[in-house]
N, C-alpha and C positions, 0 to 999 in steps of 0.2 A: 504493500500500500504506500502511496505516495506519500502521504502523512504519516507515516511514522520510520521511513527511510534516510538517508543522508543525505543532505543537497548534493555531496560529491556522486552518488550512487542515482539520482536520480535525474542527475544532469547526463549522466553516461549513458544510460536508460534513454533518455531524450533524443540524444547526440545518433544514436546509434539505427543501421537499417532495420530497425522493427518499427508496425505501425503504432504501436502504444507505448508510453504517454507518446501527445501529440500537441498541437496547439492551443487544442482545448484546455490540457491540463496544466497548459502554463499559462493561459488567462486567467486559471481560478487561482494561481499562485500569484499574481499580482495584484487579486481583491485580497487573498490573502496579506502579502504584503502592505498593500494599501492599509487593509484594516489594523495592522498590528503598527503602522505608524501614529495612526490615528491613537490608539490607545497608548502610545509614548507620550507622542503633543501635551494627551491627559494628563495624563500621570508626571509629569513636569508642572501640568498646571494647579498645584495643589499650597497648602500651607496657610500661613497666615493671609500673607499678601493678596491669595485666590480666593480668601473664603467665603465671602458675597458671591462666587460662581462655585461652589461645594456640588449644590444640587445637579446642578447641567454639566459641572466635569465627572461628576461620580456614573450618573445615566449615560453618557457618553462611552466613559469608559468598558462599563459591563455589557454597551452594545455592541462597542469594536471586537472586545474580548469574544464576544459570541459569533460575530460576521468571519473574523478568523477561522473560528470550528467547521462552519458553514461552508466556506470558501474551500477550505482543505476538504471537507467531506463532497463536493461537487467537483475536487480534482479527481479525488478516486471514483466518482460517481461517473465523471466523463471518460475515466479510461474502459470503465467497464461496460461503460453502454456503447463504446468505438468498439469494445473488442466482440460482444453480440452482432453489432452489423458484420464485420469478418466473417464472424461465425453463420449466420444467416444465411450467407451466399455462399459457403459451402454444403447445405444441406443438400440430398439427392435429388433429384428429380425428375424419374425414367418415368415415373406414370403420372397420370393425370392429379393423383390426389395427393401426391409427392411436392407437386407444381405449385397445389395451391396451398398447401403447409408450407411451404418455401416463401411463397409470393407473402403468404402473409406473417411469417416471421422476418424478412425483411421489410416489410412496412411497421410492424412493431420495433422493430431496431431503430431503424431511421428515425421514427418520430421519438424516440427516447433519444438517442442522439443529436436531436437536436432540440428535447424541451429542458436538456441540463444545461448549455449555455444561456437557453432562455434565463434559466433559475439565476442564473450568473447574473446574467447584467442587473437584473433586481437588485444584489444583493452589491454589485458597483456604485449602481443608483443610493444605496443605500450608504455605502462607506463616502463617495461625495457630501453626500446630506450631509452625517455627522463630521467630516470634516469642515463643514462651512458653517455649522453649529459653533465649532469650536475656535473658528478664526477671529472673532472677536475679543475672547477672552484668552487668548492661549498664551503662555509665556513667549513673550518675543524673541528669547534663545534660539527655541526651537521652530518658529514660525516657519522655516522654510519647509520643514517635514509637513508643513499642511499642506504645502502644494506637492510636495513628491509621493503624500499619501493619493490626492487628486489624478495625478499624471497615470500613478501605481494603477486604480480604479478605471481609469481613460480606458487604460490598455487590457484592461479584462474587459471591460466591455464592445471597445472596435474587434477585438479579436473573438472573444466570443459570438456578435455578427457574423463573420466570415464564416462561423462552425455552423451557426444555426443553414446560414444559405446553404450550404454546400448540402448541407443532408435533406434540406428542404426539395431543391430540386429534383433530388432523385426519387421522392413521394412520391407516388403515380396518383394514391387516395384524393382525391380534391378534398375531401371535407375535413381533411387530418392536416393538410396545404394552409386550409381557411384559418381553423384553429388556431395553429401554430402561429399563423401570420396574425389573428388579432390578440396574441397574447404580446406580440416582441415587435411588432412596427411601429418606427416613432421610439422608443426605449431607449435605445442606446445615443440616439441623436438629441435627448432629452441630460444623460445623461455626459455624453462630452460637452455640451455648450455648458453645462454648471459646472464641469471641472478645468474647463478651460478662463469660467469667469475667477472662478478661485483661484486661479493659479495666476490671472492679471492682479487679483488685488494683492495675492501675498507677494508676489515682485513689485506694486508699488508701494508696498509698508515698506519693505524693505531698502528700495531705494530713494526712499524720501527724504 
């Protein structure tokens, strides 16, 4: 499992001609990323000097801390639903009934393969939000980690896009097409323009 592997051992894994992990699985590792910055920012923002923001860094925190769990459990979630579509398209299929156990265990792949990125970019949307919760209040040491939490978040979500289309096209089902499309259309486009506005204001607090 991804999550509980060695970055050395999983990046090798990566690197390497096997189809899994894949792109998927290093989208959810930059929400992860993302969120575990975000819960840094936090956890710097505490003390005396914070404690008029107590309530909103403590909530913050326990939410990053959870998107993290989340984010890891959707890397291993996406490797295992890439490795069912694999598997899918190896099944037999000399007779007719073979064909249609086939046809519809790769239409059950595929739409799982692509409703775990979906889950993803929610969960971007999500680590953006509370980074931009926390840019108001957050120790200006660390201000710049709110936008490389952002950036972190960006990139799970444009790359998990690319996963979702890719599996989307090969759907023949139209109404698993439809679904899919009105769960994650509009999402991730929602979700770079608020981490790209975060990330202009934390470069001009910073440069001011």
């Amino acid at each position: 499992m991804i999550s509980s592997e060695t970055i050395n051992d999983y990046l090798s894994r990566l690197a390497s001609r096997q189809p899994t992990p894949g792109g998927g699985a290093a989208a959810a590792l930059h929400a992860a990323q993302g969120a575990a910055l975000v819960a840094m920012v936090a956890r710097y923002t505490t003390g005396p000097k914070y404690e008029q923001h107590a309530a909103l860094v403590a909530r913050i925190t326990s939410a990053a801390d959870h998107l993290i769990i989340e984010a890891l459990r959707l890397a291993d979630a996406d490797e295992h639903a890439f490795q069912s579509v694999i598997d899918s398209y190896k099944l037999p299929s000399e007779t007719e009934q073979l064909k249609a156990t086939k046809a519809a265990a790769i239409r059950d792949a595929l739409f799982q393969a692509a409703h775990t990125p979906a889950q993803l970019i929610k969960v971007s949307g999500e680590v953006v939000d509370l980074a931009t919760e926390l840019f108001d209040v957050a120790n200006p040491n660390v201000i710049s980690d709110v936008a490389a939490a952002a950036d972190a978040a960006r990139a799970a979500a444009t790359t998990a896009r690319v996963n979702i289309d890719i599996n989307v096209v090969a759907i023949k089902d139209t109404a698993a097409r439809t679904r899919l499309a009105d769960q994650t259309d509009g999402l991730e486009d929602k979700v770079v323009l608020a981490a790209d506005s975060l990330v202009k204001r934390v470069r001009e607090r910073i440069l001011s």
